[in-house]
VMD Tcl script that builds the backbone (N, CA, C; Angstrom):
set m [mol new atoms 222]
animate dup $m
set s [atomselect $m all]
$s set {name element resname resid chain x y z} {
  {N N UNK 1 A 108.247 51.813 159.109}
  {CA C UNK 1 A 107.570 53.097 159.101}
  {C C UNK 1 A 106.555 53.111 157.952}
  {N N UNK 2 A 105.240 53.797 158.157}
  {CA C UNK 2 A 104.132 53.959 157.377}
  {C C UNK 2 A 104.562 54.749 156.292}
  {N N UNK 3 A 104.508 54.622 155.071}
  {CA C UNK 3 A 104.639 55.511 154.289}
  {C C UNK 3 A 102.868 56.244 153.581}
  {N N UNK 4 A 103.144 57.597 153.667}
  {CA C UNK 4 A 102.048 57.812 152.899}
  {C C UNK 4 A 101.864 58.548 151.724}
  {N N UNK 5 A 100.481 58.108 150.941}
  {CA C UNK 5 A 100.621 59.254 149.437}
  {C C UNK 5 A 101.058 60.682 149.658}
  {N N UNK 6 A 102.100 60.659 148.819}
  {CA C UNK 6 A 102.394 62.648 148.999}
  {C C UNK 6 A 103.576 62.795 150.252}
  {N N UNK 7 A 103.950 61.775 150.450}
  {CA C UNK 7 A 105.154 62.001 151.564}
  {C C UNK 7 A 106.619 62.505 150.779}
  {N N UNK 8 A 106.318 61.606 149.580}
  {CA C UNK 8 A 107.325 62.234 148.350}
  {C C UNK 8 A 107.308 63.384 147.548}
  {N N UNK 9 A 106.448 64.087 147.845}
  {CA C UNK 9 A 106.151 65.189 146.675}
  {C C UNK 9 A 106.862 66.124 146.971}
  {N N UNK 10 A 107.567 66.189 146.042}
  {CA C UNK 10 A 108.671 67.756 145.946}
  {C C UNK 10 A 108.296 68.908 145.747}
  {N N UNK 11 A 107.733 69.302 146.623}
  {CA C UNK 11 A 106.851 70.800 147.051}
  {C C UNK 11 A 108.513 72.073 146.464}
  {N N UNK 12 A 109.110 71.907 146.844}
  {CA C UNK 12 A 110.367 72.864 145.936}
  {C C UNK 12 A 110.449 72.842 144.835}
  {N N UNK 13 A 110.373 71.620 143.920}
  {CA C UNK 13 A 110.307 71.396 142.363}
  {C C UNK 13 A 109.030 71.721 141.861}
  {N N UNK 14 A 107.550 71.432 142.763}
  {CA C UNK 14 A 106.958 71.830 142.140}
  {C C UNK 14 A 106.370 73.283 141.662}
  {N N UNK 15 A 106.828 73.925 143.380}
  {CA C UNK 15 A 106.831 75.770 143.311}
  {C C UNK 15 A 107.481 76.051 142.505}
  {N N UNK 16 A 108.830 75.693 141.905}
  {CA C UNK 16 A 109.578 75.949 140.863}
  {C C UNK 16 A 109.530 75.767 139.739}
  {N N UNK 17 A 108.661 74.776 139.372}
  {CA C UNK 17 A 108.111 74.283 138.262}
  {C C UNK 17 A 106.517 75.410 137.827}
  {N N UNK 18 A 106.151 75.899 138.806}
  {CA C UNK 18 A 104.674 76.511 138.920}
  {C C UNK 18 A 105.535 78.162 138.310}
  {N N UNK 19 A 106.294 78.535 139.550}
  {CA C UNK 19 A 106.827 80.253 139.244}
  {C C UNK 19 A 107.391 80.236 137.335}
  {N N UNK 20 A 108.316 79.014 137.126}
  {CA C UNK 20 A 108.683 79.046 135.908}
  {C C UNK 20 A 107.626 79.507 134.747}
  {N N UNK 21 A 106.203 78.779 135.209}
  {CA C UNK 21 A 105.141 78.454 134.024}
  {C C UNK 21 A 104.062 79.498 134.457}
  {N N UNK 22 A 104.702 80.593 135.577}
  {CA C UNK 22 A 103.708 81.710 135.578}
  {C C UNK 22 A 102.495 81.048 136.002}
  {N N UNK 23 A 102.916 80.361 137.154}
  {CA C UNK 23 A 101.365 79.521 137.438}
  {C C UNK 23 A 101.087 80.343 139.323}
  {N N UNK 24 A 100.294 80.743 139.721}
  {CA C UNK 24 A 100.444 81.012 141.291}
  {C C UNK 24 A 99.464 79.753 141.554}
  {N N UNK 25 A 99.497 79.439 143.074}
  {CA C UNK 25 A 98.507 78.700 143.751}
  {C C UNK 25 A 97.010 79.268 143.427}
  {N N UNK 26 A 97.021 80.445 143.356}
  {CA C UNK 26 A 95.467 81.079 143.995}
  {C C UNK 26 A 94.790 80.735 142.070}
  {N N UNK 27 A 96.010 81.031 141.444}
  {CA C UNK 27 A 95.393 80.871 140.020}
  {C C UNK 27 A 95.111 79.828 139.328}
  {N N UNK 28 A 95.497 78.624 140.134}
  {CA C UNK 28 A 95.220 77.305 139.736}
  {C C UNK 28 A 94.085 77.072 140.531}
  {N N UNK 29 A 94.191 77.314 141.552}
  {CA C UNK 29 A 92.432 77.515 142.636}
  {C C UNK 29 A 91.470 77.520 141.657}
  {N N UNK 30 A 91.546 78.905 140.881}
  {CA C UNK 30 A 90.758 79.777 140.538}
  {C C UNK 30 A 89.870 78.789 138.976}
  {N N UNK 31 A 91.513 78.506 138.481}
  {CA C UNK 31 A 91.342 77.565 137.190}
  {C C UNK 31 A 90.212 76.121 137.665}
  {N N UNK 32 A 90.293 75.220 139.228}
  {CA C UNK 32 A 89.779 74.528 138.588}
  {C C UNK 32 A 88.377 74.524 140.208}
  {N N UNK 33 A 88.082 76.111 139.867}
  {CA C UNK 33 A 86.963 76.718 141.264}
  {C C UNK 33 A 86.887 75.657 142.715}
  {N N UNK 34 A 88.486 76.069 143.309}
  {CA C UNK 34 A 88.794 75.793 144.128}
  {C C UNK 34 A 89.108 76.526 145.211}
  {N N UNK 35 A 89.133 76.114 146.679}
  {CA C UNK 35 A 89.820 77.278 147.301}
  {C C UNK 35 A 91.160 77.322 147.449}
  {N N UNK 36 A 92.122 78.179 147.495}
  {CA C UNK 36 A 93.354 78.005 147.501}
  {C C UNK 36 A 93.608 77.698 148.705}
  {N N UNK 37 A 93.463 77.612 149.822}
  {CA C UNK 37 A 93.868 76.610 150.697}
  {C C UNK 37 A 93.945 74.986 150.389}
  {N N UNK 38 A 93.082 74.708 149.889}
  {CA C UNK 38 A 93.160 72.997 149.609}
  {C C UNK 38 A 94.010 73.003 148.628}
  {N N UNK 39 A 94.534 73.705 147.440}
  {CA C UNK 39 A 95.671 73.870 146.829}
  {C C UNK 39 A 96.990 73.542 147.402}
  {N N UNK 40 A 96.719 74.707 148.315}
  {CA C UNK 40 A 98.044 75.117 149.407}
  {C C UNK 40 A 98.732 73.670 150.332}
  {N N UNK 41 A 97.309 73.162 150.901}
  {CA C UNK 41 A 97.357 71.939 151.248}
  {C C UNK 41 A 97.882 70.638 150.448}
  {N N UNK 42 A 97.452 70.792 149.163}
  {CA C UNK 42 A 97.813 69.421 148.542}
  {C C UNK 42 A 99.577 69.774 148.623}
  {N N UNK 43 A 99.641 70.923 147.921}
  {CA C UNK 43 A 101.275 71.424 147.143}
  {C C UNK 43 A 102.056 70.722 148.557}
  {N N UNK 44 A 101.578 71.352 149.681}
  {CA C UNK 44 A 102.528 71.004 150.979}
  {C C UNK 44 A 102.637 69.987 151.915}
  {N N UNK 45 A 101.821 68.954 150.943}
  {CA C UNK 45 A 102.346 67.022 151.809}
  {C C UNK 45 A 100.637 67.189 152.661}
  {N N UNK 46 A 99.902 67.684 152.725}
  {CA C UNK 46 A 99.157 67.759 154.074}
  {C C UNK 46 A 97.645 67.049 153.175}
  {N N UNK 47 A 97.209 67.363 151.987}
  {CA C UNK 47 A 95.972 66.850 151.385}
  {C C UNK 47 A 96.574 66.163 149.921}
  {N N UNK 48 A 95.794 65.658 149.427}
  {CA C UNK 48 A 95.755 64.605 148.591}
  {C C UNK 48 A 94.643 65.323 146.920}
  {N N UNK 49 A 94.355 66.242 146.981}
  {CA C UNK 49 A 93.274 66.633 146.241}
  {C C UNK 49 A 93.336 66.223 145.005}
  {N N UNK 50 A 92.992 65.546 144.384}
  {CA C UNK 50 A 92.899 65.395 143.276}
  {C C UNK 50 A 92.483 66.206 141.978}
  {N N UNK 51 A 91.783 66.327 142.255}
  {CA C UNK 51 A 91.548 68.076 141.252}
  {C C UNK 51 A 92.694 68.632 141.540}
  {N N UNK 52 A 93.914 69.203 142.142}
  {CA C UNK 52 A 94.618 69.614 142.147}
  {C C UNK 52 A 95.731 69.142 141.178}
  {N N UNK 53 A 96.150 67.649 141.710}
  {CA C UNK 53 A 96.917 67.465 141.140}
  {C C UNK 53 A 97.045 67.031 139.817}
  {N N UNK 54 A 95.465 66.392 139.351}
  {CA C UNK 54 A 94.935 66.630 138.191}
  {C C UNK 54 A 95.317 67.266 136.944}
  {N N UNK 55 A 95.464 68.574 137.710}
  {CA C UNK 55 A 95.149 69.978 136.948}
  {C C UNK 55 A 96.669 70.048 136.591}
  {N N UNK 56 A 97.448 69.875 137.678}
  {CA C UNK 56 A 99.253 70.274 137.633}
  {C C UNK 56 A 99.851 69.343 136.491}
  {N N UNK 57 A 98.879 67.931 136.730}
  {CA C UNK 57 A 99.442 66.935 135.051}
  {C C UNK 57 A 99.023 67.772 133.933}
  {N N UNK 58 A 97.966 68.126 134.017}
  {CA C UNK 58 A 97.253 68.331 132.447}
  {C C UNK 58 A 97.998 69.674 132.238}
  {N N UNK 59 A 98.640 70.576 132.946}
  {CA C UNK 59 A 99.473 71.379 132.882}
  {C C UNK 59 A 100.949 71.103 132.472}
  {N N UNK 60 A 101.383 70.041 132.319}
  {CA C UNK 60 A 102.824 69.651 132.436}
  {C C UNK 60 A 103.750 69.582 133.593}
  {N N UNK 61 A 103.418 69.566 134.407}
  {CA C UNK 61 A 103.902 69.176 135.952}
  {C C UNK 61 A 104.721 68.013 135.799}
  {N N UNK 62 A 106.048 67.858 136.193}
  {CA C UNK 62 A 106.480 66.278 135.731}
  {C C UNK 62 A 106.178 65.384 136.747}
  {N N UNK 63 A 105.200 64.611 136.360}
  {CA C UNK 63 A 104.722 63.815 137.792}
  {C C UNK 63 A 106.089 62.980 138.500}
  {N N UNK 64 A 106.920 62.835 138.621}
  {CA C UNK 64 A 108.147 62.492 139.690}
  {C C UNK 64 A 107.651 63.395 140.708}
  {N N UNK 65 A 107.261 64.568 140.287}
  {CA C UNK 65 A 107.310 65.703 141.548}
  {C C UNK 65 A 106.272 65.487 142.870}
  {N N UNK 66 A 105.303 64.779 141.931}
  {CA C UNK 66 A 103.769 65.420 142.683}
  {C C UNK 66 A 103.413 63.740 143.587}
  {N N UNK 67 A 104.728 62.839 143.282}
  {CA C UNK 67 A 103.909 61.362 144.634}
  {C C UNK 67 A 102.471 61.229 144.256}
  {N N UNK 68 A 102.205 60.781 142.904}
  {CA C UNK 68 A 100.587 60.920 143.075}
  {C C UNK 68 A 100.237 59.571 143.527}
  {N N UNK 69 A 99.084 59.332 143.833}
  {CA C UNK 69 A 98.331 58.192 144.398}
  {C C UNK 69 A 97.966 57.397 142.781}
  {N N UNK 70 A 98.533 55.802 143.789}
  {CA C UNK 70 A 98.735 54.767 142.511}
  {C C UNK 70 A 97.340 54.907 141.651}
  {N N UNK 71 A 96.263 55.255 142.228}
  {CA C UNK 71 A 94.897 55.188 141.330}
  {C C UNK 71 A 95.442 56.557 140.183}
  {N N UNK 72 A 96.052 56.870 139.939}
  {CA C UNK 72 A 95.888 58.209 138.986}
  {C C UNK 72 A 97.047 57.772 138.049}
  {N N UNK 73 A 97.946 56.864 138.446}
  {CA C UNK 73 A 99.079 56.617 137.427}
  {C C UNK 73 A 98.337 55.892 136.697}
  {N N UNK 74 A 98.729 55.901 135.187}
  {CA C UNK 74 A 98.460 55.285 133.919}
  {C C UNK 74 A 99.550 55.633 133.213}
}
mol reanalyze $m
mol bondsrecalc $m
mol representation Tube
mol addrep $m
């Protein structure tokens, strides 16, 4: 079976990780002038955005959560 980037991402840990830190979707949109759909999309396995998930590291997001694509690990 194909595996793909973001098939792992713990969309529960990371909503939980977001409500904890007073973060909403629309306000991370907003933070990096995005639309919150492509937000919505990355958080839920379906897009890959990088600016998104970007933003969720430089936030403290524990990347275990977010399956990022091998180009972004360092």
């Amino acid at each position: 079976m194909i595996r793909y980037v973001g098939d792992e991402r713990n969309t529960l840990q990371i909503k939980v990780w977001m409500l904890a830190n007073q973060i909403t979707a629309k306000r991370l949109a907003h933070i990096i002038n995005l639309d919150p759909v492509n937000v919505s999309l990355t958080l839920n396995k379906k897009r890959n955005n990088r600016r998104v998930l970007r933003k969720l590291v430089e936030l403290g997001c524990p990347v275990e959560y977010l399956d990022l694509p091998t180009d972004m690990l360092s």
